[in-house]
Kinemage of the C-alpha trace (Angstrom):
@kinemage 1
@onewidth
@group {chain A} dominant
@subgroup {mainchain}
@vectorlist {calphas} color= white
{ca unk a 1} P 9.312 -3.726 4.901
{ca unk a 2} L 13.092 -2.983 4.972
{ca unk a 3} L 15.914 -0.693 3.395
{ca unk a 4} L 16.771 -0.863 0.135
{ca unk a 5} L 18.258 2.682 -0.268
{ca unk a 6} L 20.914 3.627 2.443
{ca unk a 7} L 22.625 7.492 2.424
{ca unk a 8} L 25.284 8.974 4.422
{ca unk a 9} L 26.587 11.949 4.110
{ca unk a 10} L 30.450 12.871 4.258
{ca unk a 11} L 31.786 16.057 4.962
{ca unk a 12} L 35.439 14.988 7.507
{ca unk a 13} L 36.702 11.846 7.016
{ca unk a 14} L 37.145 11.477 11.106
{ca unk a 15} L 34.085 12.771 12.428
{ca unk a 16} L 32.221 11.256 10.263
{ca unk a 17} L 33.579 7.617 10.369
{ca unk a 18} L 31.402 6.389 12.599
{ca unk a 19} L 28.308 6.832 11.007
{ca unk a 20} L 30.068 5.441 7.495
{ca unk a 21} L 31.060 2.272 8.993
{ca unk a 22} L 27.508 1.903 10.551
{ca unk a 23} L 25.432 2.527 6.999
{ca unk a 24} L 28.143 -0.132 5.934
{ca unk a 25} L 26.753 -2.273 8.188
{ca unk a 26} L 23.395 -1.546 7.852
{ca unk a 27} L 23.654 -1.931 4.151
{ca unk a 28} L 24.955 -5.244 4.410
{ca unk a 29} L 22.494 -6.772 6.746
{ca unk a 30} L 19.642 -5.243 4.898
{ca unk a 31} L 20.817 -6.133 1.778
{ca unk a 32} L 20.253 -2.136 0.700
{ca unk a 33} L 21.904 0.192 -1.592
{ca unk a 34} L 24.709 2.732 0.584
{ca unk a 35} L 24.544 5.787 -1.217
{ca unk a 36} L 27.788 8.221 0.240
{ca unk a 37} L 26.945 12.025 -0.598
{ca unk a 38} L 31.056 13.364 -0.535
{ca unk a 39} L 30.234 17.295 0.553
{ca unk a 40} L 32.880 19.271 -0.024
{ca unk a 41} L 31.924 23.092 1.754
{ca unk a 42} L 32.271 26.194 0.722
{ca unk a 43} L 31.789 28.336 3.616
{ca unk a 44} L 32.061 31.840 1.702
{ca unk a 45} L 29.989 34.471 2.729
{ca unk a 46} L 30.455 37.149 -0.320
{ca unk a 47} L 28.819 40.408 1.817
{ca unk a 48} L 31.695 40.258 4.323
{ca unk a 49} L 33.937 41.296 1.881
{ca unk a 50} L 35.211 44.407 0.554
{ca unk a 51} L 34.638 45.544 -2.729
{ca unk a 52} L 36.054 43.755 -5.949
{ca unk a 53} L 37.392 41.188 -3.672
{ca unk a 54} L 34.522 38.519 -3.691
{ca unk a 55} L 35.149 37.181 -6.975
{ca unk a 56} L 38.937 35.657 -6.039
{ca unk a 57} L 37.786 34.794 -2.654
{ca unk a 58} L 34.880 33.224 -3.767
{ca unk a 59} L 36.972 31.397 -6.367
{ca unk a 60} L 40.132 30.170 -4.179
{ca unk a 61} L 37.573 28.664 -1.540
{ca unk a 62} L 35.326 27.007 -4.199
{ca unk a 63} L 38.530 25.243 -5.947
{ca unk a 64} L 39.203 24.116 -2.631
{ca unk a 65} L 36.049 22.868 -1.763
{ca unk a 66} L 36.083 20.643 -4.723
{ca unk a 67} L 39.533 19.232 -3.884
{ca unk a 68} L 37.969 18.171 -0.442
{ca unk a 69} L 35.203 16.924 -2.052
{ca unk a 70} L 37.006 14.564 -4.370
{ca unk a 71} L 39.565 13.921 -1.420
{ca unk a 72} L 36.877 12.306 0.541
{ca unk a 73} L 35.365 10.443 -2.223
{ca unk a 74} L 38.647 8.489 -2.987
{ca unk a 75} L 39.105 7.693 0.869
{ca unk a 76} L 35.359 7.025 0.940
{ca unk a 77} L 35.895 4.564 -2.190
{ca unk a 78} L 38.503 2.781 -0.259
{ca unk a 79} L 36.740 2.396 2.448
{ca unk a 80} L 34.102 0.453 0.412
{ca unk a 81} L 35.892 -1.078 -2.432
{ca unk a 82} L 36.073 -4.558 -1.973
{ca unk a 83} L 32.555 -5.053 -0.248
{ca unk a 84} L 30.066 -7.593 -1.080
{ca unk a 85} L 27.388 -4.683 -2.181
{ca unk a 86} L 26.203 -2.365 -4.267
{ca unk a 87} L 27.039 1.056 -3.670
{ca unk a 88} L 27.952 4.889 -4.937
{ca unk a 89} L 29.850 7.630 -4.146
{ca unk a 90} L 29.182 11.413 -5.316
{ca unk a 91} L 31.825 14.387 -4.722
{ca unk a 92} L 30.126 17.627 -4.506
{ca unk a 93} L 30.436 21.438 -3.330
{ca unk a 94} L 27.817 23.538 -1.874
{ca unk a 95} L 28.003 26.303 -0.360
{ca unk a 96} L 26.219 27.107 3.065
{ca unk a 97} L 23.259 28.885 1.811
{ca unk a 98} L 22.614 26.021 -0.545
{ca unk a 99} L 23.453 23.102 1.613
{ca unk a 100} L 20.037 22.508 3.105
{ca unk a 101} L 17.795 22.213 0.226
{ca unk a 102} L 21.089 20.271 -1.883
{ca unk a 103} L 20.926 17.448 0.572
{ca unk a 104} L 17.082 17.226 1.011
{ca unk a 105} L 17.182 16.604 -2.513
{ca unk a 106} L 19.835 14.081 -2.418
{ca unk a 107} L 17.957 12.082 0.327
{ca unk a 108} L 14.451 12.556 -0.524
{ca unk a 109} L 14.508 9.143 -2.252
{ca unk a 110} L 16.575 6.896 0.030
{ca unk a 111} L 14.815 4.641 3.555
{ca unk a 112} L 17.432 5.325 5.848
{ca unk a 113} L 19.916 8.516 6.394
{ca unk a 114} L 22.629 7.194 8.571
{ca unk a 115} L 24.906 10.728 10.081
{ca unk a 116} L 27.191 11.579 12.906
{ca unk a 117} L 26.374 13.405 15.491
{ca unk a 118} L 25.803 17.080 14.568
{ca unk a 119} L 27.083 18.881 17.921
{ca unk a 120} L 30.628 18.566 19.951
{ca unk a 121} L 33.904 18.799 19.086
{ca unk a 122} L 35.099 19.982 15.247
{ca unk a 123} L 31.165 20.542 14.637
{ca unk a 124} L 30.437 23.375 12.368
{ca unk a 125} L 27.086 24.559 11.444
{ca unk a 126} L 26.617 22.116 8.419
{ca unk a 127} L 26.316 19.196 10.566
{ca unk a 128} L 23.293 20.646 12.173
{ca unk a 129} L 21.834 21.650 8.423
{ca unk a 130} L 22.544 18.097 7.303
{ca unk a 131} L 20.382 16.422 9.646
{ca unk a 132} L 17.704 18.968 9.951
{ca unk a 133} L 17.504 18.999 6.043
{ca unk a 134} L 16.972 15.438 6.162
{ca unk a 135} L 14.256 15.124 9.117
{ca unk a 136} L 12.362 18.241 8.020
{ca unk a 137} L 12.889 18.972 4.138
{ca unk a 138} L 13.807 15.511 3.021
{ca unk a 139} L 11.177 13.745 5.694
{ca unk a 140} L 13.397 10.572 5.554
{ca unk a 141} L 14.489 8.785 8.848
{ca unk a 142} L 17.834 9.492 10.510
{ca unk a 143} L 20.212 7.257 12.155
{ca unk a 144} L 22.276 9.469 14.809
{ca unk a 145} L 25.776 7.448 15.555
{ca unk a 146} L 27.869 9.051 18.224
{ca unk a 147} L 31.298 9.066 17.916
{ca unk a 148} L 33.626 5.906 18.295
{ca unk a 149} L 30.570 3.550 18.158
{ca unk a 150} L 30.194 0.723 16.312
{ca unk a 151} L 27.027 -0.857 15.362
{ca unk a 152} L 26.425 -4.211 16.770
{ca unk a 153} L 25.678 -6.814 14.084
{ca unk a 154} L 22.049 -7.503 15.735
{ca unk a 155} L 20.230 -5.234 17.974
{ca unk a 156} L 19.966 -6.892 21.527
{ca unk a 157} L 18.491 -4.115 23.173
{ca unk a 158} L 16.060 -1.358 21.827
{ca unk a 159} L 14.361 1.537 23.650
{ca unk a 160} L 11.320 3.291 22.431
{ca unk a 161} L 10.837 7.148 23.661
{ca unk a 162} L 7.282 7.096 23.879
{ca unk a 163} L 5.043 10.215 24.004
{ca unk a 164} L 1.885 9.444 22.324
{ca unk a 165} L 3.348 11.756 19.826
{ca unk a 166} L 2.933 12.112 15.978
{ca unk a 167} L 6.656 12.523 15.738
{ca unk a 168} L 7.383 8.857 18.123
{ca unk a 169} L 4.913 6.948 16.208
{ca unk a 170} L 6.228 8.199 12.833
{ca unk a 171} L 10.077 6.994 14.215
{ca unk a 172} L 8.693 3.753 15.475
{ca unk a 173} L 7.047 2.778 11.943
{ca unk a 174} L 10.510 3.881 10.394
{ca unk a 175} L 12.648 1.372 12.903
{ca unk a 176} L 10.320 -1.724 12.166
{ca unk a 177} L 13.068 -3.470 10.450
{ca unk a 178} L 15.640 -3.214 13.264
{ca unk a 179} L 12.761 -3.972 16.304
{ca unk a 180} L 11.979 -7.190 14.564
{ca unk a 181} L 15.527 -7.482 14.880
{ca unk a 182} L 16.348 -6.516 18.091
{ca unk a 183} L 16.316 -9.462 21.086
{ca unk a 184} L 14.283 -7.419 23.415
{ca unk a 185} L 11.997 -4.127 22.917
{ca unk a 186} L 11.539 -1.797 25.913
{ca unk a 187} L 8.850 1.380 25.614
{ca unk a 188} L 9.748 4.194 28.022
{ca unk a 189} L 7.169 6.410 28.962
{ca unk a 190} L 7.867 8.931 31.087
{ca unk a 191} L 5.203 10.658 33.107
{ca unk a 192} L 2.541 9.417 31.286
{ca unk a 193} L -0.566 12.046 31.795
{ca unk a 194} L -2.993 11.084 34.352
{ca unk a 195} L -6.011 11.947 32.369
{ca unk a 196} L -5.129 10.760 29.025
{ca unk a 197} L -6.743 8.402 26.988
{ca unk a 198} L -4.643 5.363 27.806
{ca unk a 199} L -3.980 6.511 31.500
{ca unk a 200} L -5.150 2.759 32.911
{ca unk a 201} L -2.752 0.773 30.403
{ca unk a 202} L 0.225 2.939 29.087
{ca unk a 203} L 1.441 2.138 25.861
{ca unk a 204} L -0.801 -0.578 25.251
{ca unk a 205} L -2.348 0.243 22.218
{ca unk a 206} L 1.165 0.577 21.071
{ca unk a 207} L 2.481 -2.794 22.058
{ca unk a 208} L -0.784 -4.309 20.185
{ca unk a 209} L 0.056 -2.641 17.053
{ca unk a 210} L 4.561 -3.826 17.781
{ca unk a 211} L 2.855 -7.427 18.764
{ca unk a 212} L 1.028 -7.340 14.895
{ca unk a 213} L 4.346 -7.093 13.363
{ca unk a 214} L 6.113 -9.791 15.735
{ca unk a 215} L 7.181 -7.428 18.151
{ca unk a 216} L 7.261 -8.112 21.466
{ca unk a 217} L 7.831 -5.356 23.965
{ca unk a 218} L 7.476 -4.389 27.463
{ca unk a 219} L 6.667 -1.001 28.878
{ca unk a 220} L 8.479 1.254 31.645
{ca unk a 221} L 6.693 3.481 33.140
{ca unk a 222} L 9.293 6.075 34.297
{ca unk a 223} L 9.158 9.528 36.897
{ca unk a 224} L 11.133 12.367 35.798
{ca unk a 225} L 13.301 11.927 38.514
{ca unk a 226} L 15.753 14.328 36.469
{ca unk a 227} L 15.906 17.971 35.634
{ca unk a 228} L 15.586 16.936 31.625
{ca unk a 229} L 13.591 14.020 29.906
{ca unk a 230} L 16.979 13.324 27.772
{ca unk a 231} L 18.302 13.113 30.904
{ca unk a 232} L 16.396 10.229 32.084
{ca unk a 233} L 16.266 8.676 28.414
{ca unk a 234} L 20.013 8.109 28.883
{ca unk a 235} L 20.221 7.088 32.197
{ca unk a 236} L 17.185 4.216 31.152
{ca unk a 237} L 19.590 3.142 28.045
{ca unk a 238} L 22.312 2.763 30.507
{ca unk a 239} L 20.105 0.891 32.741
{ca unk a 240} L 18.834 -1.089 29.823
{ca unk a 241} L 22.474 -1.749 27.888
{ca unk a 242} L 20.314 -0.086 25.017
{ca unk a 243} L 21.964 -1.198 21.404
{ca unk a 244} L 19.557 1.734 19.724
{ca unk a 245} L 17.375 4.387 20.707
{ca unk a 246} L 13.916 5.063 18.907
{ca unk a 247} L 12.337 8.230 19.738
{ca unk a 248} L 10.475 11.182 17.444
{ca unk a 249} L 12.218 14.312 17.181
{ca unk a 250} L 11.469 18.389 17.057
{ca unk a 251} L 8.425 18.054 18.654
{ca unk a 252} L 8.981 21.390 19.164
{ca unk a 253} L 9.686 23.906 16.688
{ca unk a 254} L 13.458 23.602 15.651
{ca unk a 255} L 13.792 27.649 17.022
{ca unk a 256} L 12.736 26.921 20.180
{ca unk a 257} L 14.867 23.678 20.926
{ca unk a 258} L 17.592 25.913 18.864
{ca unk a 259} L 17.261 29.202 21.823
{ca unk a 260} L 15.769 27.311 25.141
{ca unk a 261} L 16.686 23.569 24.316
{ca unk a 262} L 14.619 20.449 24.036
{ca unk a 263} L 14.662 16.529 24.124
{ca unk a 264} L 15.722 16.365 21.017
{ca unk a 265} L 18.780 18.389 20.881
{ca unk a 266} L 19.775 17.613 24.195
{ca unk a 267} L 19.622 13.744 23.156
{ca unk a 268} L 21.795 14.726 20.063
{ca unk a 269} L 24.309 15.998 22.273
{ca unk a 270} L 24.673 13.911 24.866
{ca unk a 271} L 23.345 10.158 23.549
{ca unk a 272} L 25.877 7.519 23.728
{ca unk a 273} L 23.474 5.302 22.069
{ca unk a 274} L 22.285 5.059 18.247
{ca unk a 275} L 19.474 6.606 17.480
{ca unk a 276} L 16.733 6.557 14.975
{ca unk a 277} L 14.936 9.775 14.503
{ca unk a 278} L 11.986 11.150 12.820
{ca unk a 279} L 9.744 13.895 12.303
């Protein structure tokens, strides 16, 4: 199994060119179609308005939200003209209330949906709809790139977050092609429980099923030795020199990560590492 069908989704040509040049990359070596989805946003909110102004309002910041959309697509086309493979650009406005189910749509078909990361500086809102629309409405894998990171040509180093969840293995299936890639494997478990099922041999049945599909990998059994399990994720991918992070995400509902935090979004905000999510 590998990617064919490759998306990313542009909406500023600087945050975002991280996570371009990576699906680049990732198109290449896969020998997949890169699919760029151009968004150009129209943030217009119609009720704010007074009376018998929403129609010019709505107008002047929709024109201009289709002039950012096709100004990204040419600087997106530049980016990739030239390249030995196939690929596609589309310009297109949405507005906010749309954007969630217009990208789901968009992405529903692809393997792989490789996007910046949604929260830090110049974020808006729509970077957290993009991604979420894609985990949870399209159901397709995400690739998380932080910013200024480039994609190493081969994985050296991968980490699975493992939590005997539905949400890890479902990631872990998804990043088969790059942990047959990667040079070593390394599943992190972190406070396994002490009664569970596989409490004598963490993560074994796991590195049976990675071992069927030429995987090797060796397990860490880690203490929470930190406040936060992202914290101690990131400090093991330090440890480790971690090329890419595997690990499922929202195990909890997206409200309560959204109001009290979670593993997920605090990994979002604070990885320095790539990584591959899924819900």
């Amino acid at each position: 199994m590998g990617y064919k069908t490759i998306v990313t989704v542009v909406t500023d040509a600087r945050i975002d060119k991280a996570a371009l040049q990576a699906a680049i990359k990732i198109s290449r070596n896969e020998g997949a179609h890169l699919d760029v989805l151009c968004l150009g946003i129209d943030r217009t909110q119609p009720g704010f308005y007074y009376a018998g102004a929403n129609a010019l309002i709505i107008q002047d910041n929709l024109i201009q939200a289709q002039a950012d959309a096709e100004a990204l697509e040419k600087h997106v086309e530049s980016e990739l003209d030239g390249l030995d493979m196939t690929w596609s650009t589309t310009a297109a406005t949405v507005q906010m209330a749309g954007l969630t189910p217009f990208v789901a749509h968009r992405v529903r078909f692809a393997d792989l949906v490789v996007l910046s990361k949604p929260y830090g500086e110049g974020r808006g809102h729509e970077n957290e709809a993009i991604i979420e629309a894609a985990l949870f409405n399209g159901h397709v894998p995400v690739v998380v790139v932080p910013d200024g990171m480039e994609l190493p040509d081969s994985i050296g180093q991968a980490v699975i977050a493992w939590n005997e969840s539905i949400e890890a293995l479902a990631a872990i299936r998804a990043a088969l092609p790059f942990l047959k890639m990667a040079e070593r494997v390394n599943i992190a478990i972190i406070d396994p429980p002490t009664h569970g099922p596989d409490r004598s041999d963490p993560g074994g049945q796991l590195s049976q099923m990675l071992a069927r599909h030429g995987v090797r990998a060796e397990v860490a059994v880690l203490a929470k030795t930190m406040p936060r399990v992202s914290d101690v994720l990131c400090r093991h991918c330090g440890d480790k020199d971690a090329d890419l992070l595997v690990m499922g995400a929202y195990g909890h509902s997206r409200f309560r990560e959204s109001i009290l935090g979670g593993a997920t979004r605090n990994m979002l905000e604070n990885t320095e590492v790539p990584a591959l999510l899924a819900h």
